[in-house]
ZAROMAR-726806 format. One record per residue (C-alpha): residue number from 1; residue in one letter; chain; x, y, z. Coordinates in nm, 2 decimals. Layout:
BEGIN
R  num  residuo  cadena      px      py      pz
R  NUM        a       A       X       Y       Z
...
! end
This chain:
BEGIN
R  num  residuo  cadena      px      py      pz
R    1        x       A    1.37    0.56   -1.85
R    2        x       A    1.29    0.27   -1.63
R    3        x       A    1.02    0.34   -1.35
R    4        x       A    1.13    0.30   -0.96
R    5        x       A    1.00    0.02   -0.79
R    6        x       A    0.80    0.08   -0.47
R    7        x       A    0.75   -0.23   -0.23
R    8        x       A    0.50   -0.20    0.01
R    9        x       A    0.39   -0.41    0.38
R   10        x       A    0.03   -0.40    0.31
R   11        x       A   -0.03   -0.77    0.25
R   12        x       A    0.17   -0.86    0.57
R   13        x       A   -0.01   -0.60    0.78
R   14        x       A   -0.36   -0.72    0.66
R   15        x       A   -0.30   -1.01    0.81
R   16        x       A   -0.18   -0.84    1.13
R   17        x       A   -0.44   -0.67    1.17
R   18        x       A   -0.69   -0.99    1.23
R   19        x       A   -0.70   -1.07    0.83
R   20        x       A   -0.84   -0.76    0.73
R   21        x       A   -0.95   -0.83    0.38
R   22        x       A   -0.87   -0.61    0.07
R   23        x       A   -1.25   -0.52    0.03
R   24        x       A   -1.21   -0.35    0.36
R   25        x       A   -0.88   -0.18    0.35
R   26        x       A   -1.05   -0.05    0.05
R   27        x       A   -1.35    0.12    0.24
R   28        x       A   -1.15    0.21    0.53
R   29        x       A   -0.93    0.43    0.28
R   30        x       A   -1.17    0.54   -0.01
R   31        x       A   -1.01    0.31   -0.31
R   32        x       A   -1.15    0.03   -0.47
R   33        x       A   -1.04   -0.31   -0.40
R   34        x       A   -0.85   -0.31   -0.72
R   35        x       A   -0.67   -0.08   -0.64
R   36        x       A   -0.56   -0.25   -0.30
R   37        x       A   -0.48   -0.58   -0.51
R   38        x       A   -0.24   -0.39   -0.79
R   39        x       A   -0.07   -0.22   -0.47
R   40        x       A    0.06   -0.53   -0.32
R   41        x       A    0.13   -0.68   -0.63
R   42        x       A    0.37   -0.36   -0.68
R   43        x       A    0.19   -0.25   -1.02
R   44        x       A    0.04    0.07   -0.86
R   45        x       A    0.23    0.34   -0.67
R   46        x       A   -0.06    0.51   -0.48
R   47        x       A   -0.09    0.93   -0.45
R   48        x       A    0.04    1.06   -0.14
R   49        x       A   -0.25    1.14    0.02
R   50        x       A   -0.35    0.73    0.00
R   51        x       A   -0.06    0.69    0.12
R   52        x       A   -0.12    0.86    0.41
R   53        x       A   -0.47    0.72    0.45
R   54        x       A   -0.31    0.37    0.46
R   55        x       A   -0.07    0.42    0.68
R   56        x       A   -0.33    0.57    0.92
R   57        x       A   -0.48    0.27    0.94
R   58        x       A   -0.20    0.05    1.01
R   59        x       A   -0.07    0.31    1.24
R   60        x       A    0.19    0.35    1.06
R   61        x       A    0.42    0.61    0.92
R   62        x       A    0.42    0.63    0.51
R   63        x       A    0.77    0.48    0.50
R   64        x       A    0.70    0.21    0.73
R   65        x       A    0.43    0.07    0.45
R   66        x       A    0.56    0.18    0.20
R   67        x       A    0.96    0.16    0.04
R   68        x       A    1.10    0.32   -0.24
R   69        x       A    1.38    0.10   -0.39
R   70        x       A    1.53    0.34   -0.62
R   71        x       A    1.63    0.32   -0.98
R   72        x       A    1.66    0.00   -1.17
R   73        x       A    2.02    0.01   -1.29
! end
């Protein structure tokens, strides 16, 4: 069975929020840069509590950084 695709804002609010660089998106929310770079690429679907912890930092809600796009047909 296909996975569901989950799109995210993060690049665009990084930049938003004075070009906040991966590295400290990381450190803000306790995951390695990696892990920031694989989630805007769309290759990771975080837990919900990093979820959370993003979206805290944007000021956000989860679903206004985050988008689930259903199943693939």
């Amino acid at each position: 069975m296909p996975k569901a695709e989950i799109s995210n804002e993060i690049r665009r609010l990084r930049f938003e929020f004075g070009e906040m660089t991966q590295a400290a998106l990381a450190e803000q929310v306790g995951c390695s840069r990696q892990t920031i770079v694989l989630l805007e690429q769309g290759r990771y679907a975080p837990s919900l509590a990093l979820a959370f912890r993003i979206a805290r930092v944007f000021g956000r809600t989860v679903d206004g950084v985050f988008r689930y796009e259903g199943e693939p047909q």
